[in-house]
ZALUM-797986 format. One record per residue: x, y, z of N, C-alpha, C in turn. Coordinates in steps of 0.2 Angstrom, whole numbers, padded with zeros to 4 digits, always signed. Layout:
<rs>
+-------+-------+-------+-------+-------+-------+-------+-------+-------+
|    nX |    nY |    nZ |   caX |   caY |   caZ |    cX |    cY |    cZ |
+-------+-------+-------+-------+-------+-------+-------+-------+-------+
|     X |     Y |     Z |     X |     Y |     Z |     X |     Y |     Z |
...
+-------+-------+-------+-------+-------+-------+-------+-------+-------+
</rs>
This chain:
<rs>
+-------+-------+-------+-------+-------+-------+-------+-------+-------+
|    nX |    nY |    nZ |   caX |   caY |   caZ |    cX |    cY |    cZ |
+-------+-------+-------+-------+-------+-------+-------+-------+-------+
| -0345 | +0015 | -0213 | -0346 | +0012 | -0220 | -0341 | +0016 | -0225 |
| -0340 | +0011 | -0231 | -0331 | +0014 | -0235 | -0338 | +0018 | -0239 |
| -0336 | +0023 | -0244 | -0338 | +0024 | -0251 | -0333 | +0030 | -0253 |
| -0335 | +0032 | -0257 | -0329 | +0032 | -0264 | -0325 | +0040 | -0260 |
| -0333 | +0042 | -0257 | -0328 | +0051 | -0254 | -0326 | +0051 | -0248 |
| -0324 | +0045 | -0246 | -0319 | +0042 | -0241 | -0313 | +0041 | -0244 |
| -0311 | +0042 | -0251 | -0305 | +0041 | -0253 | -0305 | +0047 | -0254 |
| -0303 | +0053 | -0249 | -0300 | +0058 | -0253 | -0293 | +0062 | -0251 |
| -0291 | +0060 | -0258 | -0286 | +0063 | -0264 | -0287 | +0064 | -0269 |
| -0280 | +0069 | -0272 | -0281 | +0070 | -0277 | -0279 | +0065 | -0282 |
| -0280 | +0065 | -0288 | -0280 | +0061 | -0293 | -0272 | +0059 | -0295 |
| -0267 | +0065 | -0293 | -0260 | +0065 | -0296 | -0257 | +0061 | -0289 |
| -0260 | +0057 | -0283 | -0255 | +0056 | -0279 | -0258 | +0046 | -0278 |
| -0251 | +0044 | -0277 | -0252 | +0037 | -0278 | -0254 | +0033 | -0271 |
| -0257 | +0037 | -0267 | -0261 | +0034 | -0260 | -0269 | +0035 | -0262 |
| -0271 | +0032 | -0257 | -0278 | +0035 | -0255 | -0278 | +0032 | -0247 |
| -0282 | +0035 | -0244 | -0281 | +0038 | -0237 | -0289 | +0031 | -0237 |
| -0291 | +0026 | -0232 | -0294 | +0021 | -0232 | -0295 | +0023 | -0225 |
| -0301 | +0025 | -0221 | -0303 | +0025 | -0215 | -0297 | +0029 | -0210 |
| -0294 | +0035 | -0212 | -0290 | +0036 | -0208 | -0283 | +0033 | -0211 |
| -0282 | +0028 | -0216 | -0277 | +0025 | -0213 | -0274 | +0025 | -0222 |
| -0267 | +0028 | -0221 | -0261 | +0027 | -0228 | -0263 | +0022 | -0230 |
| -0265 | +0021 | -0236 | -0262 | +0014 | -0240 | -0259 | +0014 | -0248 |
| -0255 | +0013 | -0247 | -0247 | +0013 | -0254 | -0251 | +0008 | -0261 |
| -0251 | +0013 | -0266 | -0254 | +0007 | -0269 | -0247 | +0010 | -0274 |
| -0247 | +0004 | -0278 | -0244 | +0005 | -0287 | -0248 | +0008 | -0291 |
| -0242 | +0011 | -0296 | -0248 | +0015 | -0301 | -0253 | +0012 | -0304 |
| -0251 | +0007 | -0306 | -0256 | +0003 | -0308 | -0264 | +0001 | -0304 |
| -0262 | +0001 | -0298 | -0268 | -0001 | -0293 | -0272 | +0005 | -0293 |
| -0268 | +0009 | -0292 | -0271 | +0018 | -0293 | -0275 | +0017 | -0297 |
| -0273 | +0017 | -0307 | -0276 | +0018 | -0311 | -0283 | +0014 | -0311 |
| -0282 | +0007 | -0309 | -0288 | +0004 | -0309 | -0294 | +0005 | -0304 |
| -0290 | +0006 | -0297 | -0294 | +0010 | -0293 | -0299 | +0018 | -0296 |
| -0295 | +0019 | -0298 | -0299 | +0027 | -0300 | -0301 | +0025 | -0307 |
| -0301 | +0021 | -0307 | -0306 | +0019 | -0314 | -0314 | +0015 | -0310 |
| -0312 | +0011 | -0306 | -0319 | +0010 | -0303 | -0323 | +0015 | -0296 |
| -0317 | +0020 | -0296 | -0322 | +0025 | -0292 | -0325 | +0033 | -0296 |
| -0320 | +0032 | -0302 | -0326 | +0038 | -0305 | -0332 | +0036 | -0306 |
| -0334 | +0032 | -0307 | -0343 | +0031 | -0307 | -0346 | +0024 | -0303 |
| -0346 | +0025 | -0295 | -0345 | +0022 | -0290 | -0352 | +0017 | -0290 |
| -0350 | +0012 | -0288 | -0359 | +0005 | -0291 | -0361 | +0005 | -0298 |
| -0356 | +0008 | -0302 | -0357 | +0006 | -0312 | -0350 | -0001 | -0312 |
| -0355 | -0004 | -0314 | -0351 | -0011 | -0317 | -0347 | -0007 | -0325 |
| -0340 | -0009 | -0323 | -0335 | -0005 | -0326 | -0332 | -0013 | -0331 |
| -0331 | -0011 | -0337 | -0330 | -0017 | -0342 | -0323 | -0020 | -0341 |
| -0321 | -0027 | -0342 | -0315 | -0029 | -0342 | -0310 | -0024 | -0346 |
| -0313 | -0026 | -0353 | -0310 | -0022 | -0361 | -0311 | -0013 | -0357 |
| -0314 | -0010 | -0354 | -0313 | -0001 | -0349 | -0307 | -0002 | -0344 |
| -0308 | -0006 | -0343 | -0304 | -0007 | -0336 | -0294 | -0005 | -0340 |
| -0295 | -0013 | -0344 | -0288 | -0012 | -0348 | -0285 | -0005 | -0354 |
| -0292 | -0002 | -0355 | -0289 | +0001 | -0358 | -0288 | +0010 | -0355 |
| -0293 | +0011 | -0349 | -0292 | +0016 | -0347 | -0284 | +0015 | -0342 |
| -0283 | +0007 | -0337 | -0278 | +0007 | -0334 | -0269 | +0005 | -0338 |
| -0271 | +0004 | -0346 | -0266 | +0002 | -0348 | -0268 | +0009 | -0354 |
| -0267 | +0005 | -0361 | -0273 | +0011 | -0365 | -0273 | +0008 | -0371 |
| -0276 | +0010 | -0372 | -0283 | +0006 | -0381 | -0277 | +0001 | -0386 |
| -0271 | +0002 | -0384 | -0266 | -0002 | -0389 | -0265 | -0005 | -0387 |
| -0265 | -0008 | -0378 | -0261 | -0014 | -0376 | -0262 | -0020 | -0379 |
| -0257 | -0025 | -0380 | -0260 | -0032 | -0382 | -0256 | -0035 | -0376 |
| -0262 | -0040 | -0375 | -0259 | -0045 | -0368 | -0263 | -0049 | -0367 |
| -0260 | -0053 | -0362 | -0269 | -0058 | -0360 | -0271 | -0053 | -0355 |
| -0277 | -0056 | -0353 | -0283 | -0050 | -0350 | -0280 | -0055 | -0342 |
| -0276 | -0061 | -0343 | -0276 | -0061 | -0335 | -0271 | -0057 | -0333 |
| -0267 | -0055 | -0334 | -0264 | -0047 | -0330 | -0270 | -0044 | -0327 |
| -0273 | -0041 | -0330 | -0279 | -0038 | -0325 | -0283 | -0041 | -0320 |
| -0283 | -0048 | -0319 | -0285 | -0053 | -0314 | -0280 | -0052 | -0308 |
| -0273 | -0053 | -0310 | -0266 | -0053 | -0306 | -0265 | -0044 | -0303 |
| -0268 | -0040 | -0307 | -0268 | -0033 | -0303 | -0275 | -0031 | -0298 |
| -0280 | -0036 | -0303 | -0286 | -0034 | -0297 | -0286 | -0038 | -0290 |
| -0283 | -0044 | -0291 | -0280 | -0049 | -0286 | -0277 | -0045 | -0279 |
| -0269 | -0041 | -0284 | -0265 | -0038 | -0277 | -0266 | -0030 | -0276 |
| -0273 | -0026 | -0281 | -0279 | -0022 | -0276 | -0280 | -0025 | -0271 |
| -0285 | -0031 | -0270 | -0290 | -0032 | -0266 | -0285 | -0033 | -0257 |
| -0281 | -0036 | -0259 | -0274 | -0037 | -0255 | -0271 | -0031 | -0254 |
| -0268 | -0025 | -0256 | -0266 | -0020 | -0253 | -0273 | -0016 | -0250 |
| -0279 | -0016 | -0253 | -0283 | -0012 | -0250 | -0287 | -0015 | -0242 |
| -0286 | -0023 | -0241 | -0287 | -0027 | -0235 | -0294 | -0027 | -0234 |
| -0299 | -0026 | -0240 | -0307 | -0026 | -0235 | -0310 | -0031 | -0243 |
| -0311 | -0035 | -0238 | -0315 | -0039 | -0243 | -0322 | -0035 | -0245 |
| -0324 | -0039 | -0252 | -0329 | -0035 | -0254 | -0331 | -0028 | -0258 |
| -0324 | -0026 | -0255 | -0323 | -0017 | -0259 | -0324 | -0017 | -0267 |
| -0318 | -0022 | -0270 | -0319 | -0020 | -0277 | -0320 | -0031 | -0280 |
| -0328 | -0029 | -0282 | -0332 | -0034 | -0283 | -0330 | -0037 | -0291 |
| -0330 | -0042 | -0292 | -0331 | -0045 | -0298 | -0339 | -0046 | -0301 |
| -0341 | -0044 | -0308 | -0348 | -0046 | -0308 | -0346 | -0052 | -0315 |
| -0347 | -0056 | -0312 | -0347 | -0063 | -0318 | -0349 | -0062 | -0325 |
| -0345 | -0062 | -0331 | -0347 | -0060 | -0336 | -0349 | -0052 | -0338 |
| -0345 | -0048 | -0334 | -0348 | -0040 | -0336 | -0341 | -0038 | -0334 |
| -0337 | -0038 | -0326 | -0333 | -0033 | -0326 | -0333 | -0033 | -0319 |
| -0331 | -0027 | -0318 | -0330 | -0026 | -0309 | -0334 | -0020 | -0308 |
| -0332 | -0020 | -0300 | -0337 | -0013 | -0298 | -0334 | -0012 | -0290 |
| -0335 | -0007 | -0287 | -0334 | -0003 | -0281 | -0340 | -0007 | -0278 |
| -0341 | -0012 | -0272 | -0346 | -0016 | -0269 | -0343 | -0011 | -0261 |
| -0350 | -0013 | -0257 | -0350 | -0014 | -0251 | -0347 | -0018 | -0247 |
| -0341 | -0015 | -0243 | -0337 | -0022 | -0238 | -0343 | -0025 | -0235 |
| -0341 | -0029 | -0233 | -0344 | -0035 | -0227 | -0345 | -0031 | -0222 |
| -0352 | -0032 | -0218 | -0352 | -0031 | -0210 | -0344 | -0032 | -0208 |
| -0342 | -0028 | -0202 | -0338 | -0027 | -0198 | -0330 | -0027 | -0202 |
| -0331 | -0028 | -0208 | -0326 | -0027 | -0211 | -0321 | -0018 | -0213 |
| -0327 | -0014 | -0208 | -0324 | -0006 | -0210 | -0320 | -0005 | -0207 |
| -0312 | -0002 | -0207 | -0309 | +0000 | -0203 | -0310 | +0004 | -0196 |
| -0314 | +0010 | -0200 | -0317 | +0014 | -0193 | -0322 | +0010 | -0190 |
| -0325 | +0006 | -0190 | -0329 | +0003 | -0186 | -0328 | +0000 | -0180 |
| -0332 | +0006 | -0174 | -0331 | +0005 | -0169 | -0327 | +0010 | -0164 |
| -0325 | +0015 | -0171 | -0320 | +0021 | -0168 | -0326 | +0024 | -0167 |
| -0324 | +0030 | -0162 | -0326 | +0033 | -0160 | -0329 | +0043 | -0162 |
+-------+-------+-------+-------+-------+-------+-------+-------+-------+
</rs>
């Protein structure tokens, strides 16, 4: 099963290590990732998200933030990880059954 202290690294470095296994994010995926795993299962706000991953002065459409959490959920390869909550924001969710990389290892 994934959860958050299976991602460890440190905060300066632009990977996180997913079940044993590299994966290459952009800085951006970073920031937003470590914005929804500093307080893992807290539904994280759209307007927190853009401002801790960009910062309080951006102007832009909020869909960039759809189009970065899009190509999170695609570089990280497990459905379910990082959840949309309709109307509030996102959150760090439990993958689907058999969708954990070590599942199965030994």
């Amino acid at each position: 099963m994934w959860c958050c202290s299976t991602w460890g690294c440190p905060t300066w470095t632009a990977s996180r290590s997913a079940g044993g296994h590299e994966v290459a994010l952009t800085p951006k995926e970073f920031d937003i990732l470590e914005c929804l795993a500093a307080d893992p299962g807290r539904v994280v706000t759209r307007q927190e998200v853009l401002e801790r991953a960009w910062d309080a002065h951006w102007y832009g459409p909020t869909k960039v933030l759809d189009v970065h959490i899009a190509a999170l959920r695609r570089t990280l390869g497990v459905p379910g990880l990082v959840e949309t909550v309709y109307g509030r924001g996102f959150h760090l969710g439990v993958p689907e059954p058999g969708q954990d990389p070590d599942a199965g290892a030994p």
